[in-house]
N, C-alpha and C positions, 0 to 999 in steps of 0.2 A: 504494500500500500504506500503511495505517495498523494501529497497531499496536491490535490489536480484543482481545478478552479469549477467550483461550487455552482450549480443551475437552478437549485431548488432542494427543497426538504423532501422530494416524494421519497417515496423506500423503494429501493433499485437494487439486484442482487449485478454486483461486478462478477461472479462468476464464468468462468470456462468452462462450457461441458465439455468433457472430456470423450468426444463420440469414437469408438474405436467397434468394427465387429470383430475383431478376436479380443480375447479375456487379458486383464491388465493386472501384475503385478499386485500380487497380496498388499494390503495397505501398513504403511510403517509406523510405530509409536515411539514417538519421544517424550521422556518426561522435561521437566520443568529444570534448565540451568546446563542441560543437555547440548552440545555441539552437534550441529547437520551436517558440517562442513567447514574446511578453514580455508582462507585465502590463499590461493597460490596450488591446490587440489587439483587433481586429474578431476573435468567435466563425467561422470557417467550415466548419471541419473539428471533428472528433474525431476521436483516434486508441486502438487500441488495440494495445498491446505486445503485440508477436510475440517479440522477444525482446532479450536486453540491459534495460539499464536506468537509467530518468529520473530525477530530480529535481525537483522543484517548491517553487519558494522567493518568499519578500516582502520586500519589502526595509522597517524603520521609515525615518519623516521622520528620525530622528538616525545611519540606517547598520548598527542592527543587525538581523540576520538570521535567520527561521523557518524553518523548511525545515518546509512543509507537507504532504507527503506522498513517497512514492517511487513511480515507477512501475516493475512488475514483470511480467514477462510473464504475459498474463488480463487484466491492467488496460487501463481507457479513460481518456483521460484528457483535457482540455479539456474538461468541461462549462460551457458559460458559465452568469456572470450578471449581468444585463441588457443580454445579447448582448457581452460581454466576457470576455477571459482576468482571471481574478482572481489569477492566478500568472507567475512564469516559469517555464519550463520548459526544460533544459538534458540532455544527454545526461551520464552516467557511465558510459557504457561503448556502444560501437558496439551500435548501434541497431536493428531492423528491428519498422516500423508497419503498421497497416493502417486508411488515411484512410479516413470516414465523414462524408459530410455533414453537418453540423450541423442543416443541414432537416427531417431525418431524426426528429431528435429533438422540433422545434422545433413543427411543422405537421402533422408524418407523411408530409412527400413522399417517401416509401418503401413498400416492398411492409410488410404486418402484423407479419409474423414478424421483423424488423429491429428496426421503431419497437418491438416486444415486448420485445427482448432488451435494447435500450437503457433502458429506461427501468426493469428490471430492473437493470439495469448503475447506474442513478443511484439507486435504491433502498437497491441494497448501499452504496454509498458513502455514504450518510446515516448509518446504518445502522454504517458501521467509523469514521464521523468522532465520532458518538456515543461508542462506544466511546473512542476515544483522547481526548479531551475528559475524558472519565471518569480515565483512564490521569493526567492532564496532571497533573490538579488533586490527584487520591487520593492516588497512590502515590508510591513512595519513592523514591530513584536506584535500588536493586539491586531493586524492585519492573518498574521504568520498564526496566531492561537487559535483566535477566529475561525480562520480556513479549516487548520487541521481539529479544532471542535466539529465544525460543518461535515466535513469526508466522513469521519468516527459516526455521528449522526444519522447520514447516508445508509452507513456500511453494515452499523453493529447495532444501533437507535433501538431501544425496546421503552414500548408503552409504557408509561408510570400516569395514571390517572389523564390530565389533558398536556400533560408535559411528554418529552422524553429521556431517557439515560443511557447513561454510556458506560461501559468499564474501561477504566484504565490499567491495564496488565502491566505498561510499562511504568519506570521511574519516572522525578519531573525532571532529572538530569538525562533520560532517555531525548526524551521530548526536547529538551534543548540541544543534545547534540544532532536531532535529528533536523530542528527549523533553524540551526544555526545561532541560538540564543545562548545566554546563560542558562543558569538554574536558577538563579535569583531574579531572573527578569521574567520567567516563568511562574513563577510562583508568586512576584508582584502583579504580572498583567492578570493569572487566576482572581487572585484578590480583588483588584478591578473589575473583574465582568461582575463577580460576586457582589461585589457594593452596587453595584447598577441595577444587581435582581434580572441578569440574564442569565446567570448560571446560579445553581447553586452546589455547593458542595458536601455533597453526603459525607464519604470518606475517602482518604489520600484516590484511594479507585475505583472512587464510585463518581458522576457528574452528573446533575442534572438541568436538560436545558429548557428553563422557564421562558424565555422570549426568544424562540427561532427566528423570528423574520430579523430582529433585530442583530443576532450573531450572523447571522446571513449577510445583513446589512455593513457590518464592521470587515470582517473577512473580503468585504468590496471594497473598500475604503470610506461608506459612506459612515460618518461620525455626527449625523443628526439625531 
């Protein structure tokens, strides 16, 4: 999951069906704190989140850390390049995958309708890294929280009376290395929505969002 530029509150499933007519690969469980993969790995697999949720991080030559992406159930994730993992890749919460040979994607040694959905699947992901790339550079911190409140929303949003909520799996130091923030300006800008009475805050991983149009609003720049 990257944080892509927000259309509306409808509930949208970002999944890939995975349409294949021969039988796919037993499905893989990782618990919680678990590596999928480390940076710099032979490609052999891809996976795609069935459910729970990943992490994908880099580490700089001086120790500080991006957090490249989350994975979210819908997502695929390993696509190599040049036949390597360009991430690690680490569980946030117990896990359940559905391995995909990397061939698949690579050559086509798969039935049509797979290598279709795949490469459908790397499309979109170009496509939402665009997107955040844009996010990275543009916007603001309560632009940058905003947004990725919005996508989570979108993605994961379960009913809570006329509100919605969200779980947060990761840290709010995750979260900052991931919109390029601190963790102090994360957890000041939380505080801000909060005082506003557009969010509120259950606990460290729980969010609830009381005025959507409005975070919708903020997440675009508008500040009315």
């Amino acid at each position: 999951m990257y944080v892509t530029i927000p259309n509306d509150f409808a509930e949208k499933s970002c999944a890939v069906a995975l349409h294949s007519t021969g039988p796919l690969t037993a499905q893989t469980r990782l618990k919680t704190g678990t590596y999928l993969f480390y940076e710099g790995d032979e490609v052999d697999w891809l996976y795609q989140v069935n459910s729970g949720v990943l992490r994908l991080t880099r580490l700089l030559v001086d120790g500080r850390r991006q957090v490249i992406a989350f994975g979210y159930p819908g997502d695929i994730v390993g696509f190599p390049a040049d036949g390597l993992h360009h991430t690690d890749c680490d569980a946030l919460s117990d896990v359940r995958l559905q391995p995909i040979r990397s061939a698949c994607l690579e050559n086509g040694q798969c039935d049509p309708q797979l290598y279709h959905s795949l490469m459908q699947a790397a499309l979109r992901e170009i496509s939402a890294m665009q997107d955040h790339f844009m996010m990275l550079g543009r916007k603001s911190a309560v632009e940058k929280l905003a947004s990725f409140l919005c996508v989570l929303t979108e993605r994961v949003g379960q009913d809570l009376g006329g509100f919605r909520q969200i779980t947060l799996p990761m840290s709010r130091s995750d979260i900052a290395d991931f919109l390029g923030l601190t963790t102090e300006t994360v957890s000041r800008t939380l505080t801000q929505l909060r005082k506003s009475k557009i969010i509120a805050i259950d606990n460290i991983h729980s969010i609830i969002i009381q005025r959507p149009e409005a975070l919708l609003g903020l997440s675009q720049g508008d500040r009315d």
